[in-house]
Steps between C-alpha positions, in 0.01 A plus 500: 500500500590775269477867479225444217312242642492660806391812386211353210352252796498635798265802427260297342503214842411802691221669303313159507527406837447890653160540248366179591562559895337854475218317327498251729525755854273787318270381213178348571409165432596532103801589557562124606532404139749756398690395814550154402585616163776733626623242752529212166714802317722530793534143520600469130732759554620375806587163308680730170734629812613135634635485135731762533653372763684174474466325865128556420483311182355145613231743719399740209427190253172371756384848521532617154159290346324669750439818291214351270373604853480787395213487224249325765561854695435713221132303463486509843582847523248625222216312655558709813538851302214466372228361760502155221346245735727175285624281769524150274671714222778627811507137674604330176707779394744432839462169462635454174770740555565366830566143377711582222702697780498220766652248191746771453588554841531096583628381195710825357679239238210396378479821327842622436895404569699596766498860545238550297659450170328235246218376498366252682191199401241688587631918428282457152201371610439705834628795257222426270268504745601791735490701149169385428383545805676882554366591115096376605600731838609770277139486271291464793669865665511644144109390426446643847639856418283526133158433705574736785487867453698811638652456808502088516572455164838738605613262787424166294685645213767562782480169664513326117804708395709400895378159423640492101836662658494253793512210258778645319664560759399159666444184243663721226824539698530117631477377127798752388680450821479116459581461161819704560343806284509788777585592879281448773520840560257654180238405739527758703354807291189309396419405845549851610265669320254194553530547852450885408225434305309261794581794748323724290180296474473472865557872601230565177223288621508627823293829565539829716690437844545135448732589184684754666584268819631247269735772337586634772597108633695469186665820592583445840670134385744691342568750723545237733746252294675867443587522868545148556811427219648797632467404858602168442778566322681683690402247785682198350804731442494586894386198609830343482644754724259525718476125602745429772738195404364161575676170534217270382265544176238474753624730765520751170164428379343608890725828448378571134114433625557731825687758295268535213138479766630795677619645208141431353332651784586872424481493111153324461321811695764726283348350159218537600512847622714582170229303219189651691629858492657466134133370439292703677699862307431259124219305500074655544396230704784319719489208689746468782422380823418890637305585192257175502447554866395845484257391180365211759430788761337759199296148406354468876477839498266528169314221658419614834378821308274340254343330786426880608423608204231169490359585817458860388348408178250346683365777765537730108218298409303490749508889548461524147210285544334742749550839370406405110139401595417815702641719207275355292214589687647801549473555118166360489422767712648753360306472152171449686578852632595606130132370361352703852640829371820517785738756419732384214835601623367310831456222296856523311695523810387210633549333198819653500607358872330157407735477176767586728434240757432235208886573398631486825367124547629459177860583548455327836413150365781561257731574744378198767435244206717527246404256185757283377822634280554361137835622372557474149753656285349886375630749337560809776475788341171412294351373881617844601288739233157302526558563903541869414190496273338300783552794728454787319149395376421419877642875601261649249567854358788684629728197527850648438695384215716178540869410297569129489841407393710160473616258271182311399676164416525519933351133574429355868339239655200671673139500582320756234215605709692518834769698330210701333390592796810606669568742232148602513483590849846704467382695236194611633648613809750684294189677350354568797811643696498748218109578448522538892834736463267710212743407238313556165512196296726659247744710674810635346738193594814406357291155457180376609410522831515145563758280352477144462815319416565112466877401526715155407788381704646134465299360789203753545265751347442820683163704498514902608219692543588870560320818536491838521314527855568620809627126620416314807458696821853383706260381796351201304795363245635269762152339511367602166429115378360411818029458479350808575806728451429779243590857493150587329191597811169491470500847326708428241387559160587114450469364858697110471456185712836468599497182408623523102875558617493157669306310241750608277762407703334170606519400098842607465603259773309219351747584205796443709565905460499843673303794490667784651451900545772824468462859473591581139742790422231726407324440835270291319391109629692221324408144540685213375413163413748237462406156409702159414540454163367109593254429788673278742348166481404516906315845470315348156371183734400759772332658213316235358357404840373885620727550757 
């Protein structure tokens, strides 16, 4: 084999058979189409590389015909992109391609000469028809693409280009390599980039968390064949010295098998200790043998607490149940004793305390029975200034002035209203901390006395809410987003719940974020939201179904 044809196939073998395994281990089910496509590339290749070497010859010529294989995968793979329920089209497409491979394979000289030069009876007509049969592939992708829109017009456009390259690099190649026009090797760059282009439409259709584990599968393949050509490498150069010296082939072959299991024995567990570090310092989300156990034991863990959470939900409901209907008498009451003359102040403070009972049942159902999350992709910073509006209109007069800064081309995938609402509830606490502190509402600051400011980083978006108060007293910030924890008593001039904190908290969790609390420089509160830039596709289930 030469230099060239070593260095032009090899790459491309790998790519196919390392995408479609990763599809195979970590798609779901339509990632069996791109799979089999993959696996036909490889095979093609795999059949270009017998050629190069010359013991290989007779061996290469039955597996060469089996890369028309390869356009019954690309059907088959588009069907499974794209949810198209076409089984007859994807039977007949392997079956035709798979008989004009099984000829080739049985009868090799019925379609060229020996070593695959000249051609043979029957190299026209099956040419004829794998072309025909490749170009009616080729305008049933390309058709596909024009009627689809966005996103799955991209990945058919993707799949049509890989599959126009494949057959160049396939059907195009045999004809020039046959004919004595061009080396087997020219192959090799087409069916690169088709395998490229395949890769690409399988990490694209997949969404959130599912996308990311496949990259990150892709990712750890390579580290992985990184540490294993190194390691064996320098293995076959010891292995001779390391091998005591044997009198029989077979008496060598038990040394070689003892020598290399116990040499095996250390540098699996070392790989893997090396990969899963490398990958847990590189990659967002990785997925070594620690790493998926401790995600098993945070899954249990999410589950045993939504069954609390369920449970609670339900006593919520029933208390809720109990204390609404007596406030309303309670009102009823209270403007029979408005019509009898009573005392109006009388009247307004139990109004007042009824109000303030009506919103404690309130934030308790929405603490105990959260509703359903809907992430969808919103603009943060827009989110951010109808919250502020939302809470300065619910303050009433005196509300202190707010900034809000950030880039507003900031996207993430997020619930409006539950985001809305976490924003919400830190602002108005910010006002209150300072109407409580007697801050006037437009105090000489160096800036407002609340500052809202909405952050980008490559995986995340950050929300800080910051203010000019007196902070949290130190004896409640180490439970300050536990129910019923608040820093504001009964005489307050804005008495809370303590139950806003956690609610907030509560949706910021269902985001697959943090909310957290620190004392600002100024001696002000600062709170910080940080949220995934995607919803992980476990916490958007959990979501869906209410906890």
């Amino acid at each position: 084999m030469s230099p060239l044809a070593a260095a032009a196939f090899h790459p491309a073998w790998a790519l196919a058979f390392a995408v479609g395994l990763v599809a195979l281990r970590l798609g779901r089910a339509r990632g069996v189409g791109l799979a089999l496509l993959c696996f036909t590339q490889g095979l093609w290749i795999t059949g270009l590389l017998l050629f190069t070497t010359e013991s290989t010859t007779a061996i290469a010529e039955r597996v060469l015909p089996a890369g028309i294989l390869e356009a019954a995968g690309f059907v088959h793979a588009a069907t499974n992109l794209e949810g198209i329920e076409r089984p007859r089209l994807v039977a007949s497409s392997w079956i035709v391609a798979g008989a004009i491979a099984l000829v080739g394979a049985i009868f090799p000289r019925l379609l060229y000469g020996p070593g695959a030069r000249g051609a043979g009876p029957l190299f026209v007509p099956l040419a004829i028809v794998a072309t025909l049969v490749t170009i009616a592939m080729l305008l049933w992708l390309v058709r596909g693409a024009m009627r689809e829109e966005g996103a799955r017009r991209k990945r058919l456009a993707a799949l049509a280009l890989g599959a126009v390259l494949g057959s160049l690099g396939g059907g195009g190649t045999v004809a020039l390599f046959v004919t004595g026009v061009a080396p087997a090797w020219i192959a090799a760059p087409f069916m690169f980039v088709s395998i490229a282009l395949a890769a690409f439409a399988l990490l694209d259709r997949e969404e959130g968390r599912a996308r990311r584990l496949v990259r990150t599968g892709l990712f750890y393949a390579f580290l992985t064949a990184v540490f294993t050509s190194v390691g064996l490498t320098l293995y076959s150069m010891a292995l001779a010295h390391l091998v005591p010296d044997a009198s029989t082939p077979l008496a060598l072959f038990g040394w070689g098998v003892l020598v290399t299991f116990f040499a095996t024995l250390p540098l699996d567990p070392l790989r893997q200790l090396v990969v899963e570090g490398v990958g847990r310092k590189l990659v967002r989300d990785p997925i070594g043998v620690r790493d998926l156990a401790d995600a098993v034991e945070a899954s249990e863990a999410r589950a045993e607490h939504s069954a609390r959470l369920a449970e609670l939900g339900t006593v919520v409901s029933a208390v809720a149940h109990e204390i609404r209907n007596p406030l309303g008498v309670l009102l009823a009451q209270a403007k029979l004793l408005e019509k009898g003359g009573a005392p109006p102040e009388r009247v307004a403070a139990i109004r007042a305390q009824v109000d303030r009972a009506r919103r404690f049942v309130d934030d308790l159902l929405r603490y105990g029975k959260p509703r359903a999350i809907d992430p969808k992709r919103t603009k943060i910073l827009s989110l951010v200034e109808r919250a502020v509006n939302d809470a300065r209109a619910a303050f009433g007069e005196g509300a202190p002035e707010v900034a809000v800064k950030g880039d507003a081309g900031t996207t993430a995938d997020v619930d409006a209203a539950a985001l809305g609402d976490v924003v919400t509830v830190l602002v108005t606490n910010a006002f209150a901390a300072l109407s409580d502190a007697g801050a006037a509402p437009n105090a000489d600051w160096s800036e407002a006395p609340v500052v809202v400011s909405v952050d980008r980083r490559p995986h995340d978006v950050t929300i800080t809410v910051e203010d000019r108060g007196p902070g949290v007293p130190p004896e409640i910030e180490a439970r300050l987003f536990e129910p019923f924890v608040t820093g504001r008593g009964r005489d307050s001039k804005h008495p809370g719940t303590g139950l806003g904190l956690a609610i907030a908290a509560r949706w910021v969790e269902r985001h697959g974020g943090s909310l957290s609390y620190e004392r600002a420089g100024h001696g002000g509160a600062r709170f910080i939201v940080r949220l995934p830039r995607e919803v992980p596709l476990v916490l958007r289930s959990a979501g869906r179904e209410g906890e």
